[in-house]
N, C-alpha and C positions, 0 to 999 in steps of 0.2 A: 160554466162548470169549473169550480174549483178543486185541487186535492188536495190544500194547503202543505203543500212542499215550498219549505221553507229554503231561503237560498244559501244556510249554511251548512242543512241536512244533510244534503246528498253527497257533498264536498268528503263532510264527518265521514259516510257511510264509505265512502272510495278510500279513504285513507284509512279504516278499522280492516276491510277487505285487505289493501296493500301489509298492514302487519299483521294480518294473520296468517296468510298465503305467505311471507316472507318469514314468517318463522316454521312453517314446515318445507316449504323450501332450501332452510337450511340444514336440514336432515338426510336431504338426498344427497346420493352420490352426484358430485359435480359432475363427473362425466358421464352426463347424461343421456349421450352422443348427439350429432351433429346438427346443425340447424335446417331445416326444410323448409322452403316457401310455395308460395303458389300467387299464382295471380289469376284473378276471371274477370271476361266479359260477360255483361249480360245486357239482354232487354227484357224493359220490365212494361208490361202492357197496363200501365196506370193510371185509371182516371182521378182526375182531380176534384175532391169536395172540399165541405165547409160552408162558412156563413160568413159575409161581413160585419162590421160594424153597425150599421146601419139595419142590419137584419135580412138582408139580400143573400138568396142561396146561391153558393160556387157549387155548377155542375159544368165539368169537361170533359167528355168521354175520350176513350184512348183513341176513339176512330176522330174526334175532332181533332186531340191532338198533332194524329200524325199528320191530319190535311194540313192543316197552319204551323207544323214545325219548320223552323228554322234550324236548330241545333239542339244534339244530344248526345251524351255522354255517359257512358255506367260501366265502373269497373271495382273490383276489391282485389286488396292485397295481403297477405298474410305471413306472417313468419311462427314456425315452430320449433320449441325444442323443451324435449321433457315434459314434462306437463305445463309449460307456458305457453301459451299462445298469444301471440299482438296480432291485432287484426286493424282493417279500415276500410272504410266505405265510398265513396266520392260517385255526387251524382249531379249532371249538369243537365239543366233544362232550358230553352228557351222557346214557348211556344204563345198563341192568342186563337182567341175563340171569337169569333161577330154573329151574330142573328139580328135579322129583322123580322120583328111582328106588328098585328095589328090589334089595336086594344081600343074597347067602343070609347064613344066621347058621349059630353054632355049632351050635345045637338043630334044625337041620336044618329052619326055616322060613326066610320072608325079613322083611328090617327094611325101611322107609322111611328114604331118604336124604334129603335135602333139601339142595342147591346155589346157592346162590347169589352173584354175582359183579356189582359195581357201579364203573361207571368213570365219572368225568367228568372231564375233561382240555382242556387250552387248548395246542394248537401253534402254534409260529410260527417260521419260517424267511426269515432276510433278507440281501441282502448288494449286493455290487457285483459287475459283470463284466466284463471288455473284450475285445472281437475281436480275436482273435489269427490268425484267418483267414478270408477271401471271396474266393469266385468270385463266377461268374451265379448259380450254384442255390445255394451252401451259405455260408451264414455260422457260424463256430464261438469259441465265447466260451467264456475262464477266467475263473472265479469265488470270490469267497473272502467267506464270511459269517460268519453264527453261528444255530444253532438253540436255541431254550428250550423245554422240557415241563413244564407244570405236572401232576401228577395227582393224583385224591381215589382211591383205590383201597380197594375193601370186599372181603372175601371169607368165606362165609360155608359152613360145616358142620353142619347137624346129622342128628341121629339118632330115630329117633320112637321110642316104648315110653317115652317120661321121659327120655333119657341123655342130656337137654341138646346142645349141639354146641360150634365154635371158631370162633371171628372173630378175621380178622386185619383193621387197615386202618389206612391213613397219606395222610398227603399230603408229596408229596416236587416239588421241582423241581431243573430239571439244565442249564447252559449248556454247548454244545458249538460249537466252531470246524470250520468245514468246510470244504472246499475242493473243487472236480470243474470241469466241464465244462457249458455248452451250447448248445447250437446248433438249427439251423432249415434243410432242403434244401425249395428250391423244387420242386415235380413239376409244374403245370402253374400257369396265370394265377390260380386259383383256389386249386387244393388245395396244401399244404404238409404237409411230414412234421416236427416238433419231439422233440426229445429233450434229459435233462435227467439226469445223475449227481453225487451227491457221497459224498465219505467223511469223516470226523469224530473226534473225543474230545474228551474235558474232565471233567467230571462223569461220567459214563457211561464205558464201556470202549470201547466204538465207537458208534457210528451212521451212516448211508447211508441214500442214495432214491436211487431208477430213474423216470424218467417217460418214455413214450412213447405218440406223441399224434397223429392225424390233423387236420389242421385246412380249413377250409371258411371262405372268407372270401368275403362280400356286401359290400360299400361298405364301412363302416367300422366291421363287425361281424365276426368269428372265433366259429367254431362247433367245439370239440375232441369229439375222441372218442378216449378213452385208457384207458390203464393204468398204474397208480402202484405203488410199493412202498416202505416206509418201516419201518427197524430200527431198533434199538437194544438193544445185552446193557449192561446198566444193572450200576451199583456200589451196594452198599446203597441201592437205589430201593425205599423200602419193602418191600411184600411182593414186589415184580416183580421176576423176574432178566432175564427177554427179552420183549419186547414187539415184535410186528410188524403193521402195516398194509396190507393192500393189495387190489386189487380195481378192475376197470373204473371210469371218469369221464367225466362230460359236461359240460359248460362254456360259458359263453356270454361272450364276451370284447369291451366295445365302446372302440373307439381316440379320442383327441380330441388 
């Protein structure tokens, strides 16, 4: 799957956004008042798809994950003032999946497979955004960043009786320029409904995330409850052709 995103395009489009935004920007009153941040935790219950190279499907469910996790990490950071927002992502993973199966053979018995599949990977997604539109309930914000993936990627075959197996594995990273949408509608004094799109290239052939999120707010704490989705159809990314995230999240978010 191509969406022939050119790796000048997106570049162009983040810096048209930056002088647009910065020419009404400069209309407002500077004092804007203060700057407000936030920082969240979350876990995000995400299985891991896609395909390799070779045409072999990546399936890792969130429950294998957590068996063979070694290490994880997921938090965001924000700052606001006025209608800018900078925001940022950072997400660490280190986990591996094994199966053994049996698959018939020529002589009319069955062989021992052995699978195995090892990822550990560092995300991070950041950028700037500005309100482009408010009412009472809904504020909606353009946004232009950049995403980076690091990954360790193993993949592992073999065959039992002696016939040895194939290992592939590399470490590849990838910057991508993005651009999308997001926003926040009020539904009552408390609960709030948030949502969050973008699309991308650079390194990669595409990339895009979806978030959509219930939110619960106490004094000066946010409590989400969501669902996230996060692509990429990758260009000579190691062994990976397409790699996908996605799966419920919960989040604890506190404002100062």
């Amino acid at each position: 799957m191509h969406f022939g995103l050119g790796k000048g395009v997106l570049p162009a489009a983040c810096m048209a956004l930056a002088v647009a935004t910065a020419g009404e920007a400069g209309a407002q009153d500077s004092a804007s008042g203060p700057w407000t941040f936030g920082a969240e935790i979350y876990l995000w219950g995400a299985s891991i798809g896609g395909e390799t190279l070779s045409g072999e499907d990546i399936d890792i469910s969130f429950a294998t994950i957590i068996e063979n996790l070694d290490l994880a990490g997921m938090a965001t950071l924000s700052a606001n003032r006025g209608p800018w927002t900078l925001f940022s992502d950072f997400i660490y993973l280190d986990a591996q999946s094994n199966q053994n199966v049996l698959v018939p053979n020529a002589g009319g018995g069955v062989t021992g497979l052995s699978t195995g599949v090892g990822l550990e990977s560092f995300i991070t997604t950041f950028g700037a955004a500005y309100r482009v539109y408010e009412n009472d309930r809904t504020q909606l914000s353009a946004l232009a960043g950049a995403r980076y993936i690091w990954q360790d990627t193993s993949l592992n075959l073999s065959l039992g009786l002696g016939f040895g197996g194939t290992t592939f594995s590399g470490k590849e990273s990838a910057w991508d320029a993005i651009v999308g949408l997001r926003g926040q509608t009020q539904l009552s004094d408390d609960w709030s409904l948030g949502y969050y799109a973008d699309v991308g290239g650079g390194d990669s052939h595409f990339t895009g995330q979806a978030v959509l999120a219930a939110n619960y707010r106490y004094r000066q704490v946010d409590f989400s409850l969501g669902y996230r989705y996060l692509y990429w159809d990758m260009d000579d990314f190691g062994p990976i052709d397409t790699l996908d995230l996605s799966g419920p999240y919960a989040g604890v978010k506190f404002t100062f």
